[in-house]
N, C-alpha and C positions, 0 to 999 in steps of 0.2 A: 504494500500500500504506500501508496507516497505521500509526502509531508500534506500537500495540498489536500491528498483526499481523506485524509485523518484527520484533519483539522476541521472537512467538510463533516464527517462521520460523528467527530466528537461536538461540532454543533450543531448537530440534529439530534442526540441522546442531550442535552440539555435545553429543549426548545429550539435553537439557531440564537439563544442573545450572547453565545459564547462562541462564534465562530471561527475566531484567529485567537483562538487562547493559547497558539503554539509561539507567538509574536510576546517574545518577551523584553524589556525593560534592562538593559549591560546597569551592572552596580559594582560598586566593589561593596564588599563587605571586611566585618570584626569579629574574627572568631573567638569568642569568649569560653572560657571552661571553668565552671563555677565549682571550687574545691569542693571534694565530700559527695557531689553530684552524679551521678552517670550520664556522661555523654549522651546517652540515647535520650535523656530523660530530653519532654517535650520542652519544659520551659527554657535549656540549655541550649534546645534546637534553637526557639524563637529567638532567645539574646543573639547566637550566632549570625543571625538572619541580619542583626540592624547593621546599616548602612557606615562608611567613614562618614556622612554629612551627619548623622544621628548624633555619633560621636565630638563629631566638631562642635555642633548645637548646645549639646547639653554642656561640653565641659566650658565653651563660652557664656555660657547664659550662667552659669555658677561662677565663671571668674570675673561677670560684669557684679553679680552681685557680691561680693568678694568688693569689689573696687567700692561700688555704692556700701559699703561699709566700714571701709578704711577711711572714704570720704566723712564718714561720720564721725568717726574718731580721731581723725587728724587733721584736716585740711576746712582752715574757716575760711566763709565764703568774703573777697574784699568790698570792702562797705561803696567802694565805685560803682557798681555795677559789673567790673568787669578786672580781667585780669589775675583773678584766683591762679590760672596756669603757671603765673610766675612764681610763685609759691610752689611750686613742682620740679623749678627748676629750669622751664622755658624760658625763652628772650620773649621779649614783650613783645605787643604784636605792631605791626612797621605800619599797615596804614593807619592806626590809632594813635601810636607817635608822630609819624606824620605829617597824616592831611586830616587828624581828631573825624576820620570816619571808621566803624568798626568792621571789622569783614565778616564773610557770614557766620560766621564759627562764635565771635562775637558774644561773650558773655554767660555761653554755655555752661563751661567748667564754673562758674559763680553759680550758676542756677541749680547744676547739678550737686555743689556742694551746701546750697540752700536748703533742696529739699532733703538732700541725705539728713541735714538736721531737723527736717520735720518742718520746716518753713515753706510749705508747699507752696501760698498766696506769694507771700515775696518775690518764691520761686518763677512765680508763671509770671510775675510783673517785669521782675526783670527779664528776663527771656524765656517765651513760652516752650520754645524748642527743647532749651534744656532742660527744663520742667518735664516734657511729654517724654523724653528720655528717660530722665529718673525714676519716672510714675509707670513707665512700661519697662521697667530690668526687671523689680522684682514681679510682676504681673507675666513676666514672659518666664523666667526662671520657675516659678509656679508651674507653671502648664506643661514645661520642658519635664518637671520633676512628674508629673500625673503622669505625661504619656510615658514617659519610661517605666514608673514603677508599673502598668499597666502592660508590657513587654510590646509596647508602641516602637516605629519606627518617630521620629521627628521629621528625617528626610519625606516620611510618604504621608506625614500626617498635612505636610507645611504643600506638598505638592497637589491635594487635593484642593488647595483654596484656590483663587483666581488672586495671585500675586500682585500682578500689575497696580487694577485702584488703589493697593494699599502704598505702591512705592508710587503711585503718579500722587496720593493725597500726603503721604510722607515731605516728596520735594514740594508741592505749595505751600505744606506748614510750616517748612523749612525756610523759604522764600518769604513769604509773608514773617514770619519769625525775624526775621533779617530787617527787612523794612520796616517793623514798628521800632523793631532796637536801634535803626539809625536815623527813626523819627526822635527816640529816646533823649539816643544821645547827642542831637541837632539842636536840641531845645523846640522840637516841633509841637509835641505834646510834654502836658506833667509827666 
């Protein structure tokens, strides 16, 4: 029998809504072997199953929130609006020295070390981008932890949504985020 009419065969024993179930999806995968466990056992299979993007996801989403916790503990946000970074260790930023206009990035790390302290309003005042940041680590970190303990892939949970609206409304919050802070800091608005 050949590929084509196995494929036809195997979806007609399933109605026909599984026609090309022979057309699979290239992943690399993470072979995990969970001590004490047998190999065969099923939930060992599934772990084996998740994806390197799984992997990447998860242990990033726990070392942002990692950061949004250190930010809490050490790093106060400067009473400027902006420039917390330098406190980190960076050069200060070149068109705010300058031409006293901020570039888009602009006041983030302050917002982000705002609301790490639970200054959440401050937060979104001074720059809502950094704000919407801080307020989705630990909200993404959460949902990263469900799907995993739940022997979820990340890679296939995150490939199911329709990606795009969320990075086309990402960059206008981003954008817009930008223009209130260089109305901010213009003396355009209070």
């Amino acid at each position: 029998m050949t590929d084509e009419t196995s494929a036809r065969s195997r979806g007609a024993e399933d109605g026909g809504t599984n026609a090309r179930a022979d057309v699979a999806i290239p992943r690399a995968s993470v072979s995990v072997q969970v001590p004490g466990v047998p190999a065969s056992d099923a939930a060992s299979e599934r772990l084996a199953r998740r994806s390197i993007e799984h992997t990447v996801l998860f242990i990033g989403s726990n070392l942002a929130l990692g950061v949004l916790g250190a930010f809490a503990l050490w790093v106060d946000a400067d009473p400027r609006g902006f420039g917390t970074h330098e406190k980190l260790g960076l050069p200060p930023c070149a068109p705010m020295e300058l031409w006293n206009i901020p570039c888009p990035g602009c006041g983030v790390t302050t917002s982000f070390a705002l609301a790490a302290h639970g200054h959440v309003l401050d937060s979104f005042v001074n720059q809502p981008f950094g704000c919407a940041l801080a307020v989705s680590v630990p909200l993404f970190a959460t949902w990263a932890w469900l799907v995993h303990l739940r022997n979820g892939d990340l890679r296939d949970e995150l490939s199911r949504r329709a990606t795009w609206p969320w990075a086309a409304g990402v960059t206008v919050f981003a954008a817009c985020s930008w223009v209130y802070k260089l109305a901010r800091v213009r003396g355009w608005i209070g």
